[in-house]
N, CA and C of each residue as an Amber inpcrd file, in Angstrom:
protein
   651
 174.4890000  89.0150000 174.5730000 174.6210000  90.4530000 174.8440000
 174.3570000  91.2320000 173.5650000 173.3280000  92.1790000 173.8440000
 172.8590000  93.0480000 172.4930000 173.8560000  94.0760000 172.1390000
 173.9550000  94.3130000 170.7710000 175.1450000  95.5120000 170.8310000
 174.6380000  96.7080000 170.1920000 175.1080000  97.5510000 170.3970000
 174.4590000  99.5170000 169.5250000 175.1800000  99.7350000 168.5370000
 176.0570000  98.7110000 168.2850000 177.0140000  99.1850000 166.9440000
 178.2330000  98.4630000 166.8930000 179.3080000  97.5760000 165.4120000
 179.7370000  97.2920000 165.3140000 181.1320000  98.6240000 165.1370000
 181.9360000  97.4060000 165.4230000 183.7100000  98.8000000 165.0540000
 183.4540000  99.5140000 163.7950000 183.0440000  98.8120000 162.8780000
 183.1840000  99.3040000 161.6610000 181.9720000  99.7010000 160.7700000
 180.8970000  99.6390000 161.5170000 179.3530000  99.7380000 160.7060000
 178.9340000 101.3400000 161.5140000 177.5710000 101.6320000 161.2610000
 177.1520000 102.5660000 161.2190000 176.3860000 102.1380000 162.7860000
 176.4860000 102.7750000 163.6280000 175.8040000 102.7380000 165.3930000
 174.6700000 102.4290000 165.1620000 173.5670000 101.4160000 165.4290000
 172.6900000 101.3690000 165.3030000 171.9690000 101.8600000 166.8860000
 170.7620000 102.4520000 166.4760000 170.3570000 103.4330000 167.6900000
 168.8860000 101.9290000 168.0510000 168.8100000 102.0530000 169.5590000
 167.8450000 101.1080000 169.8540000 166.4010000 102.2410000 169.8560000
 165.8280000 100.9940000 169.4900000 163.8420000 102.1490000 169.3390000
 162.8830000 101.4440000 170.2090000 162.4750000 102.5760000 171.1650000
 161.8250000 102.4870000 172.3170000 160.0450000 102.7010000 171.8530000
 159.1460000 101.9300000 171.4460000 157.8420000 102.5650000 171.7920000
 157.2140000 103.7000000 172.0620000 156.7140000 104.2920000 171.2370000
 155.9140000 105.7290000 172.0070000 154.6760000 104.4880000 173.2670000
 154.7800000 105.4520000 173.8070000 153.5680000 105.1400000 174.8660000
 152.3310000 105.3110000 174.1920000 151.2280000 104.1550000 174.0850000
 149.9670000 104.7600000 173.5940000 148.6600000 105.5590000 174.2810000
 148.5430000 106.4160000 173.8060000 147.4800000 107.4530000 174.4850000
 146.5370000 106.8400000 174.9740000 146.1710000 107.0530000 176.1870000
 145.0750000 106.7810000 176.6880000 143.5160000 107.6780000 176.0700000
 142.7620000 106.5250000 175.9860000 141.5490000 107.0160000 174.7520000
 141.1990000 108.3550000 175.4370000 140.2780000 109.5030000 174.9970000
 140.2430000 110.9480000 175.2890000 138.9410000 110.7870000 175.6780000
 138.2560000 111.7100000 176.7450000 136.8280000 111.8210000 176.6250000
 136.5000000 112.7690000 175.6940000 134.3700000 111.9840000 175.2020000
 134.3010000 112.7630000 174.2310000 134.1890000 114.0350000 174.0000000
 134.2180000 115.0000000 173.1410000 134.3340000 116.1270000 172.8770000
 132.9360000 116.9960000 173.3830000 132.9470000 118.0480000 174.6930000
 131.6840000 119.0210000 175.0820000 131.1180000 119.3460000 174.0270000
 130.1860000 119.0700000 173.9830000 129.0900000 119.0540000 172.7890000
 128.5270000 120.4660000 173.2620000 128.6250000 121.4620000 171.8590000
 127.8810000 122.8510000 172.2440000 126.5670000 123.0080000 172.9260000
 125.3220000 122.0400000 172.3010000 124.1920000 122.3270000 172.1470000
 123.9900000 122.4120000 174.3030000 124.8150000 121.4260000 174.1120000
 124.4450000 121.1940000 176.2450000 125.1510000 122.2670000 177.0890000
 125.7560000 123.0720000 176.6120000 126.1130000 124.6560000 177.1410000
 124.8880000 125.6790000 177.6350000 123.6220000 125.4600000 176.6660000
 122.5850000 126.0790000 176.1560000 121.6750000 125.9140000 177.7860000
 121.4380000 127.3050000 178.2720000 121.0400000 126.8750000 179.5710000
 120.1180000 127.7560000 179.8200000 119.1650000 128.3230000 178.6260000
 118.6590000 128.7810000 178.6040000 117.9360000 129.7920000 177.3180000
 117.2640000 128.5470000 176.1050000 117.0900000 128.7460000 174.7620000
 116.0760000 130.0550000 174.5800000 115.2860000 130.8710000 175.8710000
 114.5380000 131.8880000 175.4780000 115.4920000 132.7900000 175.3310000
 117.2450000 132.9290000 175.4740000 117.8490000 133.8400000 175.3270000
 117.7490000 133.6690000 173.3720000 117.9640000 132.8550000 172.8550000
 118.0020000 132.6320000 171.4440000 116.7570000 132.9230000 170.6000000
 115.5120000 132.4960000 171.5230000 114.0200000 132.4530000 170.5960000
 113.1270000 133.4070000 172.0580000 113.5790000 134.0260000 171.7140000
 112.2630000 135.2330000 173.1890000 111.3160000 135.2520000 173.2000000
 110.1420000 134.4640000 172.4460000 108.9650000 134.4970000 172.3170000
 108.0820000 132.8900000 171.9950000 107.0830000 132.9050000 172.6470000
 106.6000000 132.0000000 172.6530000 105.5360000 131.4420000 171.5250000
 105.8420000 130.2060000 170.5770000 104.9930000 130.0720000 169.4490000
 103.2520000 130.0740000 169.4540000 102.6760000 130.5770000 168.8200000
 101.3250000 130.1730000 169.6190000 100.3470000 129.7740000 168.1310000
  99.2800000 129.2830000 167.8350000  98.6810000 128.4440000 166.7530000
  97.8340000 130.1500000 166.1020000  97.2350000 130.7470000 167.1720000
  96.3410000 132.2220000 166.9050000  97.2300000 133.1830000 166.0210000
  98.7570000 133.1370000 166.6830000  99.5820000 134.3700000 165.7790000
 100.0210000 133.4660000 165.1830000 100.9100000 134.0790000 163.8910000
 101.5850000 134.6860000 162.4750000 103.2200000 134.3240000 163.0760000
 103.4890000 133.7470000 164.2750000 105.3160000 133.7440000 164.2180000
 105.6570000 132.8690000 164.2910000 105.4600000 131.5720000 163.3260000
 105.6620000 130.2780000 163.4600000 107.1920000 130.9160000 162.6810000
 106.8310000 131.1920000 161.2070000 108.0350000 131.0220000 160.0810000
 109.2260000 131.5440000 161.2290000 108.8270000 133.0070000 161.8810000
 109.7800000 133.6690000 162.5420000 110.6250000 132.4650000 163.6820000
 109.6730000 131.9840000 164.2230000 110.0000000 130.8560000 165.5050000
 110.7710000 129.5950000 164.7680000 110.3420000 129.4950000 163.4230000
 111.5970000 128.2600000 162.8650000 112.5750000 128.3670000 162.4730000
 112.7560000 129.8350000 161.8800000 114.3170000 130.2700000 161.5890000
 114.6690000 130.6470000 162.3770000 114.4360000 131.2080000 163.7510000
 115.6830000 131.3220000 164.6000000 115.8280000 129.8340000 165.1820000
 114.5290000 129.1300000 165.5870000 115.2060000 127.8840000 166.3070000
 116.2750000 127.1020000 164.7370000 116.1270000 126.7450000 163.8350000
 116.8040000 126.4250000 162.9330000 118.0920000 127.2600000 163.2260000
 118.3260000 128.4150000 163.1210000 119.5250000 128.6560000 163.3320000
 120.5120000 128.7250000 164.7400000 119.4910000 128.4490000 165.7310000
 120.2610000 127.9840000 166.8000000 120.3160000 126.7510000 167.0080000
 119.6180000 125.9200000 166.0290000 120.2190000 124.3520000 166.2310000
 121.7000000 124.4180000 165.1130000 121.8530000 125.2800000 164.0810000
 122.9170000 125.4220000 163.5760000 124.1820000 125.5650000 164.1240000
 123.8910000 127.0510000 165.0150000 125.0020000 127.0800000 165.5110000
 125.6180000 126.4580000 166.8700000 124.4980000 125.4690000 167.0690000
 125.2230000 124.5890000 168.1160000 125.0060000 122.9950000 167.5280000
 125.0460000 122.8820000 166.3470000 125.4170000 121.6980000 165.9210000
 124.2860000 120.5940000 166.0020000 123.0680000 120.9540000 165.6600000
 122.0030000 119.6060000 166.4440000 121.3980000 119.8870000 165.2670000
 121.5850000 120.8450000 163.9710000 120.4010000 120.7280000 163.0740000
 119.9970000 119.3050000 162.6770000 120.5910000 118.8070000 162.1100000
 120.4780000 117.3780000 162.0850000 119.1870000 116.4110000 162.6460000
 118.7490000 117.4260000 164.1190000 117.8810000 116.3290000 164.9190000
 116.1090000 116.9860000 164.5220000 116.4100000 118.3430000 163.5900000
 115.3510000 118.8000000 163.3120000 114.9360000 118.5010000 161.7940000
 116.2310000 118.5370000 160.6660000 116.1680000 118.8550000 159.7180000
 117.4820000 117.9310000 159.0030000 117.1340000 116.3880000 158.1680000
 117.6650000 115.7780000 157.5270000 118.3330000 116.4170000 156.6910000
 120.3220000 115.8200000 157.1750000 121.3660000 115.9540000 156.8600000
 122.3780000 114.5110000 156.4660000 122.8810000 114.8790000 155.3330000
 123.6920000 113.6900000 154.9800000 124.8260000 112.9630000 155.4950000
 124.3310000 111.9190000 155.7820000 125.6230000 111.4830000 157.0090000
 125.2060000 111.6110000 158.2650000 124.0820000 112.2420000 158.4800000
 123.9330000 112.0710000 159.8680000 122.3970000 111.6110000 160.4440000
 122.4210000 110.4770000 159.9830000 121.4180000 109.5340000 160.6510000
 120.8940000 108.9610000 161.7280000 120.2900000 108.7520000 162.4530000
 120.5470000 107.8640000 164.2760000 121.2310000 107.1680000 164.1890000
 122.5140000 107.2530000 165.1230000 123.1000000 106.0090000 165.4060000
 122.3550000 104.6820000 165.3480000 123.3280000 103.7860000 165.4690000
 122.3360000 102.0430000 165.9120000 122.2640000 101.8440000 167.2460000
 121.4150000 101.5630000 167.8530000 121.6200000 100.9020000 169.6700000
 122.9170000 100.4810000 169.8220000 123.5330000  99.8190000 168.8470000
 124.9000000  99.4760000 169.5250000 125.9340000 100.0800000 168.9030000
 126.0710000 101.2310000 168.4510000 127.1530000 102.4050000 168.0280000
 126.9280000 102.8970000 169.4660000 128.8880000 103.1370000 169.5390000
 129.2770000 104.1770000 171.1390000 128.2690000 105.5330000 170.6300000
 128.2350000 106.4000000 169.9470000 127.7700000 107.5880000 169.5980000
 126.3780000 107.2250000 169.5370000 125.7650000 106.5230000 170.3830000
 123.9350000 106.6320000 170.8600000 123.6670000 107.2430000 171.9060000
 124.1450000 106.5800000 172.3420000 123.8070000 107.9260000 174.1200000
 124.3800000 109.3020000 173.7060000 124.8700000 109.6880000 173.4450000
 125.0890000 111.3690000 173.3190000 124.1840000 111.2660000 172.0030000
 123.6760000 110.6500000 171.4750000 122.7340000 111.5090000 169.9730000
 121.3890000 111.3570000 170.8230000 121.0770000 110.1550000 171.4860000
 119.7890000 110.6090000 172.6370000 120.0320000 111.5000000 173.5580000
 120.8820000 112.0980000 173.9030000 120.9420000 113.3020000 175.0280000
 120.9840000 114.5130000 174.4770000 121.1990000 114.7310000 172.9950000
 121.1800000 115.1130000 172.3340000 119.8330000 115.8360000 171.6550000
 119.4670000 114.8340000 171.2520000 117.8270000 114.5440000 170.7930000
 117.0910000 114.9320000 171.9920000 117.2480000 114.6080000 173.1540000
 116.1950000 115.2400000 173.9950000 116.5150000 116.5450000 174.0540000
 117.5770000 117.3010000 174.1820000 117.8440000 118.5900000 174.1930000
 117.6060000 119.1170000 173.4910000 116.6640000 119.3340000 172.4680000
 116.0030000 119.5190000 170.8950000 115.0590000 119.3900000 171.2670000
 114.3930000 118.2200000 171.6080000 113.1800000 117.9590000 172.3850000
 112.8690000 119.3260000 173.5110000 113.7370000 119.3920000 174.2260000
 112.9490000 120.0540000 175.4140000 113.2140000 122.0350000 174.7890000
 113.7270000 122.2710000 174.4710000 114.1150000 123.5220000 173.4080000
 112.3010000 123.4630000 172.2070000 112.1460000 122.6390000 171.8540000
 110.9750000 122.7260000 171.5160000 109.9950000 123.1640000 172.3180000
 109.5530000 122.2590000 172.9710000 108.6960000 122.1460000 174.5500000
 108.8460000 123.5890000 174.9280000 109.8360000 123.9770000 175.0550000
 110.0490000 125.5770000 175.9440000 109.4920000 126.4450000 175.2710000
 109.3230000 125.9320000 173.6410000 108.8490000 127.6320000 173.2990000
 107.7350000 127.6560000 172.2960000 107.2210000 126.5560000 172.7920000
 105.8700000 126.5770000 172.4010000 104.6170000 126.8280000 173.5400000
 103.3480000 127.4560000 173.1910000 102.1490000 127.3730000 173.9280000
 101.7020000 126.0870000 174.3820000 101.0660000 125.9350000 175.1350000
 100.7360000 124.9400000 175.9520000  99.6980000 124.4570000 175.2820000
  98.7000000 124.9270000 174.6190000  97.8430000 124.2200000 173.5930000
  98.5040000 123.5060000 172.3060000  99.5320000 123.7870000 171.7450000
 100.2180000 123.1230000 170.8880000 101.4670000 122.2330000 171.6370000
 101.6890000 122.2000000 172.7900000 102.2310000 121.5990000 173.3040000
 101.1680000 120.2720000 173.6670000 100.1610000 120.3640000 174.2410000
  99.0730000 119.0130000 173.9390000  98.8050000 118.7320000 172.8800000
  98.6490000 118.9390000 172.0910000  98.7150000 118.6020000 170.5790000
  99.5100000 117.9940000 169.7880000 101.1000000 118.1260000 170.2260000
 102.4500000 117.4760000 169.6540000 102.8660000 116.4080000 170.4910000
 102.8350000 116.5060000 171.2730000 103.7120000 115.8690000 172.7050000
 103.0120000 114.3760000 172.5810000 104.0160000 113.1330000 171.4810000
 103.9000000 112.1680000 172.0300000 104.9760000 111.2370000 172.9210000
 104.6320000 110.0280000 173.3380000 105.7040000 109.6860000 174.0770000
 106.6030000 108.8300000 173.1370000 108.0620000 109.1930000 173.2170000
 108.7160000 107.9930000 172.7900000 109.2040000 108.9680000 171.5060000
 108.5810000 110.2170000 171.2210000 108.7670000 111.0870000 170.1130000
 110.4370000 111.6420000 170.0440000 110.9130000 111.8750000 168.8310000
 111.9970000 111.8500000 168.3610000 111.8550000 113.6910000 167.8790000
 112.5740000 114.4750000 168.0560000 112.9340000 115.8460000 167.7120000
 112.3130000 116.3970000 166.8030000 113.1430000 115.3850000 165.6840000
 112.3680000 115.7220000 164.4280000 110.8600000 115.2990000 163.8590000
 110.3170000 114.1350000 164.9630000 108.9860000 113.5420000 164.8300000
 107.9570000 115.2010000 165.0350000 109.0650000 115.1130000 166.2920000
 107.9840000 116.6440000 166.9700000 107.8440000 117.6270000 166.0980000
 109.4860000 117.9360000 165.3660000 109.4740000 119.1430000 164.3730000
 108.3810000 119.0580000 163.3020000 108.2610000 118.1290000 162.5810000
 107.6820000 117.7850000 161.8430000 105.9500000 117.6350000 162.0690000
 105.4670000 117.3070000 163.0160000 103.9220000 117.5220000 163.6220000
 103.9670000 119.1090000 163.8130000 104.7170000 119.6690000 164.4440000
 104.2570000 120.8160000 164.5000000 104.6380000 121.8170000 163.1540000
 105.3600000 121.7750000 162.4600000 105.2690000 122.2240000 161.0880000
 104.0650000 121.6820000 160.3800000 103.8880000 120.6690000 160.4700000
 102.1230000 120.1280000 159.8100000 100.9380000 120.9560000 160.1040000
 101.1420000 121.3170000 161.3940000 100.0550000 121.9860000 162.1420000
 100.0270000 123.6520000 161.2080000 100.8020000 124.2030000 161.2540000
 100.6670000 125.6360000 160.7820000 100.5380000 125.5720000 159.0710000
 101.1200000 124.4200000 158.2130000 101.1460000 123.9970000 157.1910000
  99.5340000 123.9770000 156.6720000  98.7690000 123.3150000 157.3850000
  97.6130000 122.8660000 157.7130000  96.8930000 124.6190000 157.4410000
  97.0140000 124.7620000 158.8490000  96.5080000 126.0740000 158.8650000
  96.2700000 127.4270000 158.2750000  97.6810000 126.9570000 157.3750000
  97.7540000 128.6380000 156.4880000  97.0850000 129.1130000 155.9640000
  96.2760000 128.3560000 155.0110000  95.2750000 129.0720000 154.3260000
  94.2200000 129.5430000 154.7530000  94.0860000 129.0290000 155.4650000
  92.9810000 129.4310000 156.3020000  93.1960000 130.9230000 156.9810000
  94.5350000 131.4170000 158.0240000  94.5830000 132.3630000 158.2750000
  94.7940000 133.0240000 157.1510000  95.3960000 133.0830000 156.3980000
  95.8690000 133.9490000 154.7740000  94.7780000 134.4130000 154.7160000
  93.1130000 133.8170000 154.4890000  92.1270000 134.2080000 153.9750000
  91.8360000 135.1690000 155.5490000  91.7950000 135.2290000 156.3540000
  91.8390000 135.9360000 157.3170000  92.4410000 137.0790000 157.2200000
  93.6590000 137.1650000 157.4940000  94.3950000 138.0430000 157.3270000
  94.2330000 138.9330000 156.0370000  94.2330000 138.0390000 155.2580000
  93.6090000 139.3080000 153.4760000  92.4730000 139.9000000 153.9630000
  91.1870000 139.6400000 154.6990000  90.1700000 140.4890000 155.1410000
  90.5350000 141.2430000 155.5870000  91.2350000 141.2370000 157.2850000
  91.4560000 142.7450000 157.6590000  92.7700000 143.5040000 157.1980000
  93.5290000 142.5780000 156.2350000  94.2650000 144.1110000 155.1710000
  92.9990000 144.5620000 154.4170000  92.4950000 144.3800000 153.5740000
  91.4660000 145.1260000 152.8510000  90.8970000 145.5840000 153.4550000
  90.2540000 145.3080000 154.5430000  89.3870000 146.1020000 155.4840000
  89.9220000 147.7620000 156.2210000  91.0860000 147.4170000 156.5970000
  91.8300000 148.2370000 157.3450000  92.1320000 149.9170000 156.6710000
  91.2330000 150.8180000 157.8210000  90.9140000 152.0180000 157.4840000
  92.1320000 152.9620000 158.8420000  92.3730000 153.8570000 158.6600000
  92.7940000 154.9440000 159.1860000  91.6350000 155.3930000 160.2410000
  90.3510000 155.6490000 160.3930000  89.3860000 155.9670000 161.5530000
  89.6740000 155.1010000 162.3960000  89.8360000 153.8930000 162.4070000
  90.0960000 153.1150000 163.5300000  91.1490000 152.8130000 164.4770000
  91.9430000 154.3810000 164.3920000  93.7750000 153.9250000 164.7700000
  93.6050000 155.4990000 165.0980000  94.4220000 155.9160000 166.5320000
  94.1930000 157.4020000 166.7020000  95.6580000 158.3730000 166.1490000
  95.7090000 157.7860000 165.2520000  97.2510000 158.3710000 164.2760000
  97.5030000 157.6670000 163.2010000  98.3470000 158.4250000 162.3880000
  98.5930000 157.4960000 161.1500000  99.3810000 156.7120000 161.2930000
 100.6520000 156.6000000 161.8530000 101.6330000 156.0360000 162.4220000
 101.0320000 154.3370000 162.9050000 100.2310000 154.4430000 164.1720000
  99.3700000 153.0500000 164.3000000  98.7900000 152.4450000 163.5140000
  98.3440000 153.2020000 161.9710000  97.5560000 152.9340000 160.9720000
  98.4070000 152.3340000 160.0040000  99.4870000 153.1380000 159.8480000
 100.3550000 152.6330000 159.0790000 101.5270000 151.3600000 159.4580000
 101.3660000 150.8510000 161.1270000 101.7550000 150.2090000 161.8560000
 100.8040000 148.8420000 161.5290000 100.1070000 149.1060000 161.7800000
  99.1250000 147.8860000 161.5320000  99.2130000 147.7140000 159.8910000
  99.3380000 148.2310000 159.2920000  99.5570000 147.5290000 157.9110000
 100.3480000 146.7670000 157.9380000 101.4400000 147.3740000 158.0150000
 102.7140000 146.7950000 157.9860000 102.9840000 145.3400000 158.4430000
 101.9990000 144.9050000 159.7140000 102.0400000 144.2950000 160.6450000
 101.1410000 143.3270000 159.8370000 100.2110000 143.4740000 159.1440000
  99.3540000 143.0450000 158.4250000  99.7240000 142.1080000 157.1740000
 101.0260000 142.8730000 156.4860000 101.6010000 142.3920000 155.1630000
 102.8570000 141.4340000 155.3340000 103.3920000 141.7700000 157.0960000
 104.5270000 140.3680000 157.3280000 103.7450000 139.3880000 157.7270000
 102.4230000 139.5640000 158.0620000 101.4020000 137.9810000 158.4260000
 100.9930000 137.5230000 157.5750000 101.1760000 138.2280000 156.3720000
 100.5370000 137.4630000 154.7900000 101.7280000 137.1610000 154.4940000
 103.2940000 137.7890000 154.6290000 104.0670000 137.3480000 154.4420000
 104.5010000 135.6110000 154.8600000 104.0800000 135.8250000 155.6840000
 104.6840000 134.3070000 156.4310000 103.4890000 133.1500000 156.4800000
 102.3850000 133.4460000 156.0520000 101.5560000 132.3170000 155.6390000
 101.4830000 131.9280000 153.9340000 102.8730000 132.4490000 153.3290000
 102.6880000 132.3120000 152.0730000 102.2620000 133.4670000 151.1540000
 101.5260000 134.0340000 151.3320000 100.5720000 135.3510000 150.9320000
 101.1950000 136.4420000 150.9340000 102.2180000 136.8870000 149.8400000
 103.1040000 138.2760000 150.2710000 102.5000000 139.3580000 150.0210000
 102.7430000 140.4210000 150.1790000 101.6520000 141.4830000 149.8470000
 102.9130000 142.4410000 149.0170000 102.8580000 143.0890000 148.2080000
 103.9440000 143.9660000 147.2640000 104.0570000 145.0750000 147.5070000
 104.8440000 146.1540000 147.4110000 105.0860000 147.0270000 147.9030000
 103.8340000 148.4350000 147.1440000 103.7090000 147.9310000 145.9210000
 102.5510000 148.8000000 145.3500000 101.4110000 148.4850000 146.0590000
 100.9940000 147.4060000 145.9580000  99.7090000 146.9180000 146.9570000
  99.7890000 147.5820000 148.1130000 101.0990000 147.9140000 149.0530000
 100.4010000 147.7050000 150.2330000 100.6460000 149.7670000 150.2270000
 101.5120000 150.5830000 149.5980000 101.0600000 151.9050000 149.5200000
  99.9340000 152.3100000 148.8770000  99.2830000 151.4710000 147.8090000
  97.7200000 152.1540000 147.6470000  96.6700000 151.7510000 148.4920000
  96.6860000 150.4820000 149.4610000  96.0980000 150.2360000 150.3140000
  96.2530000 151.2660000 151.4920000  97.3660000 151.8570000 152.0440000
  97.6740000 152.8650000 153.3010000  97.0720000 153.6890000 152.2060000
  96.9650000 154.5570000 150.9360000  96.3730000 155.7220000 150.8210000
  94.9820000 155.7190000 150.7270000  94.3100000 154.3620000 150.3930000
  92.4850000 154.0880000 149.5700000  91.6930000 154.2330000 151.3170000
  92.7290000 154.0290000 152.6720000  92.3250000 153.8710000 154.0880000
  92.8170000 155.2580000 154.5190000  93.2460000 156.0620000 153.5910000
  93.1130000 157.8370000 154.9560000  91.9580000 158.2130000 154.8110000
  92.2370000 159.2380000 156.0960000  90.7980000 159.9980000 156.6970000
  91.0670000 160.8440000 155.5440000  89.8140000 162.0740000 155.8430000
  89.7940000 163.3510000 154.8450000  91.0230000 164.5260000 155.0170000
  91.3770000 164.6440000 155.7630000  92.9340000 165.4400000 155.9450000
  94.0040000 165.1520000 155.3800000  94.0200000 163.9750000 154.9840000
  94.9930000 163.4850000 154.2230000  94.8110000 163.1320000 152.8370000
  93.7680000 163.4130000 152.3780000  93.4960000 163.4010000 150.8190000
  94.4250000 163.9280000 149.9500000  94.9360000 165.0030000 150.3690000
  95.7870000 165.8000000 149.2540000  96.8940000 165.3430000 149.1340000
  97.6400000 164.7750000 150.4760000  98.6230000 163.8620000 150.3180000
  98.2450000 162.2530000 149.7790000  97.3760000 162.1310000 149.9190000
  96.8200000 160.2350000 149.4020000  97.0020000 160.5570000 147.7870000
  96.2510000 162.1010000 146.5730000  96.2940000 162.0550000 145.6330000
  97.7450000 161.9850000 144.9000000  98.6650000 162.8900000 146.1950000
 100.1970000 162.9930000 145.7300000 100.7780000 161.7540000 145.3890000
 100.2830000 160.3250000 146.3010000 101.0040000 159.8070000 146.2830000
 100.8040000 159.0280000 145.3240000  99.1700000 158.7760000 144.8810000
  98.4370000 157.5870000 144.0410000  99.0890000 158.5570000 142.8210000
  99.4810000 159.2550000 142.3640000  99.7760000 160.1400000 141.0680000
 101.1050000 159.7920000 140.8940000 101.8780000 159.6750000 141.7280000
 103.5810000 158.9080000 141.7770000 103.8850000 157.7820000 141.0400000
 104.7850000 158.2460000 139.9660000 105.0700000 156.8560000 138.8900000
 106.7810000 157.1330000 138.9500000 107.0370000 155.8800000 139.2720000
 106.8280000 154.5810000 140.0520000 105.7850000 155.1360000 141.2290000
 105.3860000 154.4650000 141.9870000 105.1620000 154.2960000 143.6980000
 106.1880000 154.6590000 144.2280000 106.3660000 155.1730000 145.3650000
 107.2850000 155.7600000 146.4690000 106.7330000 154.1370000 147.2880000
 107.8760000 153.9070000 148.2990000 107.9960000 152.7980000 148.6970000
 107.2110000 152.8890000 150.2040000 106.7180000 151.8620000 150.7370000
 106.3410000 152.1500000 151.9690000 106.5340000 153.1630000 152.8440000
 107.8630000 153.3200000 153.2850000 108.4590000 153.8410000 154.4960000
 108.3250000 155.0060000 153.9910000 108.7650000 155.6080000 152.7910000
 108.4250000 156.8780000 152.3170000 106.6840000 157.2590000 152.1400000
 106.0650000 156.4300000 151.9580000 104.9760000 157.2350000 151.8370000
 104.2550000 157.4020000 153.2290000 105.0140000 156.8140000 154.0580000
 104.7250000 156.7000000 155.6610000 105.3530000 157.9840000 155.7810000
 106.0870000 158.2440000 155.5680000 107.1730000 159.3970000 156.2080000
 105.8550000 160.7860000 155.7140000
């Protein structure tokens, strides 16, 4: 017969086991919430335009904030699982959901172009960053033509004229090729019509330069 305590000693208390937890399922992974990535990237990448850089920092930052950068962009510690680590099937369900977030917001000509089978997120990321990598210089030298080219007669306001610059100097922007803020106000004044001469001399006479938006204004 077991006892809880002698007459004269201190009660000894009997100790019962915690119950052990039954293992947890794993934790809802953000990225698979995502039910619809044109709410994040609204526009579709295409090889002709200038919005690749634009199209990789937002997808980059929506693989951030749902936790998958990793499957685009090598991070420490987080490598492919092995075939036989529990954490493979969710990094392949994973990985395809990266995969198909790609797929969605690209053109269909660069979508034949990338799309192999058996391809890994970052295989894809990486071909299609090659592709525009590839390409830049090539548009850069493009794009520097029709900034230099680009006159005020060909735009039925200054506003469109000065629109298209603008539009002109974030596409040199993002192929590498920045254009400076002096550059691109003596370029809007060397392209006005004759009505605007007296204001083009005001402005080329301005030391410093007045900044874009002001000499737009």
């Amino acid at each position: 017969m077991s006892s809880t305590g002698s007459d004269h000693g201190t009660p000894t208390a009997s100790v019962v086991a915690a119950p052990t937890p039954s293992s947890s399922k794993p934790e809802f992974h953000p990225a698979l919430a995502v039910n619809n990535i044109k709410n994040s990237i609204p526009f579709i990448v295409e090889l002709e335009k200038d919005h690749y850089a634009m199209w990789a920092e937002l997808f980059a930052t929506h693989a951030r904030a749902t936790r998958v950068i990793h499957h685009i962009i090598p991070q420490p510690g987080k490598d492919r699982p092995a075939m036989t680590d529990p954490d493979h099937e969710q990094w392949q369900t994973l990985d395809s959901t990266v995969l198909q977030w790609i797929y969605s917001t690209i053109s269909f000509d660069l979508l034949a172009t990338i799309m192999e089978k058996g391809s890994t997120a970052m295989e894809t990321w990486n071909r299609l960053t090659a592709i525009f990598e590839d390409n830049q210089n090539s548009r850069a030298v493009a794009l520097e033509q029709d900034f230099s080219s680009t006159r005020m007669d060909d735009f039925p306001n200054v506003s469109a004229y000065c629109q298209r610059l603008k539009h002109l100097s974030d596409q040199l922007r993002n192929v590498g090729a920045p254009v400076t803020n002096h550059r691109l106000v003596l370029q809007l004044v060397s392209g006005l019509t004759e009505p605007f001469r007296g204001v083009a001399t005001l402005i080329r006479q301005s030391n410093p330069l007045p900044t874009f938006s002001h000499a737009h204004s």
